[in-house]
C-alpha positions as CSV (number, residue, x, y, z in Angstrom):
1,X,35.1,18.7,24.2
2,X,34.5,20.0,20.5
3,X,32.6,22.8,19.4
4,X,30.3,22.9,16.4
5,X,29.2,26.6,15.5
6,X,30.6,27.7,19.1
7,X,27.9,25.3,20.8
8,X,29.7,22.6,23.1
9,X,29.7,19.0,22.2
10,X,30.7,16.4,24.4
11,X,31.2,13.3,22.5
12,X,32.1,11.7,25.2
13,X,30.4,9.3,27.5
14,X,26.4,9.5,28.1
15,X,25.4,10.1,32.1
16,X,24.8,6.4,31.8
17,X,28.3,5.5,31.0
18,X,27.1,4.3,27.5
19,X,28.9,6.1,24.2
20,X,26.6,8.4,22.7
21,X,27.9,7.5,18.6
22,X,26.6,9.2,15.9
23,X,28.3,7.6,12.8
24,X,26.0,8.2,9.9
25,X,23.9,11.7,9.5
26,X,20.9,11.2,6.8
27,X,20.6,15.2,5.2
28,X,17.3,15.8,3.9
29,X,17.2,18.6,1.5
30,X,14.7,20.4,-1.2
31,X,16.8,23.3,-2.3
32,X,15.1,25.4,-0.1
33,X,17.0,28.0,2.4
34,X,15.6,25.9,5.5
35,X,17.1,22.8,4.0
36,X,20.8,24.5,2.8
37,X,21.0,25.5,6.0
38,X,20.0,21.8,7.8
39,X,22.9,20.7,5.5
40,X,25.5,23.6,6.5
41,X,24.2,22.8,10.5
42,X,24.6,18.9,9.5
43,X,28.0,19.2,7.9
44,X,29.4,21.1,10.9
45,X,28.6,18.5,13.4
46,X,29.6,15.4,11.1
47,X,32.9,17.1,10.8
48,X,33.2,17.9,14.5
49,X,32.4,13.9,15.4
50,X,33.6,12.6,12.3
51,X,30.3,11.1,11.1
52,X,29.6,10.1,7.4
53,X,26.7,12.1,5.3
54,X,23.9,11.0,2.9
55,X,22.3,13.6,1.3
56,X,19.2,12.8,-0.4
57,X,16.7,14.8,-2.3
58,X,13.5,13.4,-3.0
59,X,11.6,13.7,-6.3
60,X,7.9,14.7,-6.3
61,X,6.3,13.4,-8.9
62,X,3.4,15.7,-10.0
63,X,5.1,19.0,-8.9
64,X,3.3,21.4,-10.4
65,X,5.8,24.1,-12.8
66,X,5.1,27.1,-10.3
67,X,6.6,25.1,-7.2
68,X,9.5,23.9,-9.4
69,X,10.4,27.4,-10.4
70,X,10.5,28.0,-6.3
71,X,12.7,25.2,-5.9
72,X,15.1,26.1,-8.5
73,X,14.6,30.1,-7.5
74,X,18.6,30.1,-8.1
75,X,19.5,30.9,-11.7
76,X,22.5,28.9,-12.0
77,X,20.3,25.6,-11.3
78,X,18.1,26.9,-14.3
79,X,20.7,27.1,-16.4
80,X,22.4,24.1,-15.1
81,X,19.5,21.9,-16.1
82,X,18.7,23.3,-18.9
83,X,22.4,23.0,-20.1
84,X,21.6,19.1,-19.5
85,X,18.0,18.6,-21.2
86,X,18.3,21.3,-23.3
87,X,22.0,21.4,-24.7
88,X,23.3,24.9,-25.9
89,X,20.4,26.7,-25.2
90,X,20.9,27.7,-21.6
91,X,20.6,31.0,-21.5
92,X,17.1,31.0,-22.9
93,X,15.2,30.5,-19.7
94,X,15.2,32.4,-16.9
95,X,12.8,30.5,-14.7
96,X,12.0,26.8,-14.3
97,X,8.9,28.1,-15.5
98,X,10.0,29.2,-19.1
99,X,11.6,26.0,-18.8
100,X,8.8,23.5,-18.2
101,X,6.8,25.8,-21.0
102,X,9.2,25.0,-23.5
103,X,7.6,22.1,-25.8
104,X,11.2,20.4,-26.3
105,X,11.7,19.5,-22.4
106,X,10.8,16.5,-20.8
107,X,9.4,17.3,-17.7
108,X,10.3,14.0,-16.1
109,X,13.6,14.2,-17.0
110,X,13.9,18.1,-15.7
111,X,12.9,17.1,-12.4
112,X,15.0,14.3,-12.4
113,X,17.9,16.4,-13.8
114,X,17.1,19.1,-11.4
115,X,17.1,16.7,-8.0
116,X,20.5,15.5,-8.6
117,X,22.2,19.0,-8.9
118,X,20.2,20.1,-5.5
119,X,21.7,16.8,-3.9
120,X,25.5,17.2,-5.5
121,X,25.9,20.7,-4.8
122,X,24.8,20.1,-1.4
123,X,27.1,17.3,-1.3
124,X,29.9,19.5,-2.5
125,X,29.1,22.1,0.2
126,X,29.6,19.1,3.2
127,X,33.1,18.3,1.1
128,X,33.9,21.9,1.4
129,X,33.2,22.1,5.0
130,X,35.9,18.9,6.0
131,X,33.4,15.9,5.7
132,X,35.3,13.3,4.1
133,X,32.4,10.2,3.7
134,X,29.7,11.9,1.6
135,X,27.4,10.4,-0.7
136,X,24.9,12.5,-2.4
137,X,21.3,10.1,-3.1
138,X,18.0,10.8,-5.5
139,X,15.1,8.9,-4.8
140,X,11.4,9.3,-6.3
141,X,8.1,9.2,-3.7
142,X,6.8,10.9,-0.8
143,X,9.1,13.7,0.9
144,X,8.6,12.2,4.6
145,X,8.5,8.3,4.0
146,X,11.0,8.3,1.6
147,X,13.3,10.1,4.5
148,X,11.7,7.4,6.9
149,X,12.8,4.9,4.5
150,X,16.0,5.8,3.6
151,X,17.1,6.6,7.0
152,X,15.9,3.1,8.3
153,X,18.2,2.0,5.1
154,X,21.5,3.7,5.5
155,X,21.3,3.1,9.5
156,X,21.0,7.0,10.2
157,X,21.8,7.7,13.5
158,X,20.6,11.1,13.2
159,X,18.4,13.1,10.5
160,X,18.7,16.7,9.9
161,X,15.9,18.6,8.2
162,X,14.8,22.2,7.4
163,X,11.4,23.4,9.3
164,X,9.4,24.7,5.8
165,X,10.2,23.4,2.5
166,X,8.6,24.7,-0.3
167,X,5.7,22.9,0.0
168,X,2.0,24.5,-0.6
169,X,2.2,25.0,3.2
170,X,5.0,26.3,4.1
171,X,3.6,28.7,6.1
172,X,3.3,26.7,8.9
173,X,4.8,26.5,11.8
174,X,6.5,23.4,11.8
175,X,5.6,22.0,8.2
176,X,3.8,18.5,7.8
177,X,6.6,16.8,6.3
178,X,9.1,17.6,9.4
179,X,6.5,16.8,11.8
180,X,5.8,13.7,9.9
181,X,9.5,12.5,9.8
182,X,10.3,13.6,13.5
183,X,7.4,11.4,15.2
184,X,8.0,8.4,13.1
185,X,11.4,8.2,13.0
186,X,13.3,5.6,14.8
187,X,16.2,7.9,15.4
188,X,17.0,11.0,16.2
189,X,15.8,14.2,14.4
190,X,17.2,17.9,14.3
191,X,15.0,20.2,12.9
192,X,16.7,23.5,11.4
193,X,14.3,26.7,12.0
């Protein structure tokens, strides 16, 4: 018996005498709180059953500057990606905002720039917590099918998200895209509240 977050797990045999294997966890994340901790909950559990991780961030095209500058609330990602599209002048933007005002930044490329540091330093916080098989993955389209489709891709047994993004309605109880991905996916889903 192993314990993830002092919660039992028996990774043993199912009631039916069938192996209950979970080899491949599918991490869905946005940079949001919800979704760091989905992949904190996720990373624990692959490393207690010695599952591999994708983590995938998904790139909204569209996204209007006021939502990017929630998703990249944290100043170091600011900085980060402006360091990248925007070389030596970092520390002249505060907010994703300032940044997406700025006439010299491609805002295609900002978002672009900006998914992958979300999905690598989420990927660096699985490494960090004993998961040895991670691969961090950035894919343009629709938050839930894109999920849908990767999962049914990679062969996740298992998909963790968060319960609000930072979506327009995040407000909600259980927020469209979750509900979306937990009643059409074809494996299991944990949803972090």
């Amino acid at each position: 018996m192993t314990t993830v977050n002092a919660i039992p797990l028996d990774t043993g045999r199912l009631g039916n005498g069938s192996m209950a294997m979970i080899r491949h966890i599918l991490v869905a994340t946005d940079g949001s709180d919800k979704a760091q901790e989905a992949v904190a909950l996720a990373a624990n559990f692959a490393r207690a059953i010695g599952a591999s991780v994708t983590i995938l961030h998904v790139i909204l095209h569209g996204v209007r500057a006021d939502e990017m500058n929630r998703l990249a609330r944290s100043e170091h990602l600011v900085r980060s990606v402006s360091g990248v599209v925007l070389p030596g002048q970092e520390q002249r933007f505060i907010s994703m905002h300032d940044l997406f005002q700025s006439a010299q930044v491609d805002i295609g490329e900002t978002v672009a720039v900006l998914g992958e540091r979300i999905a690598e330093d989420a990927a660096e916080e699985v490494r960090a917590i004993g998961v040895k098989d991670v691969s961090p993955r950035v894919e343009p389209g629709d938050y839930a099918e894109t999920v849908l489709a990767v999962g049914q891709e990679i062969g996740a047994d298992l998909i963790f998200v968060g319960s609000r993004g930072l979506g327009r309605l995040s407000g909600m109880v259980l927020g469209s895209v979750s509900q979306k991905i937990v009643q059409r996916a074809l494996c299991s889903v944990m949803v972090v509240r």
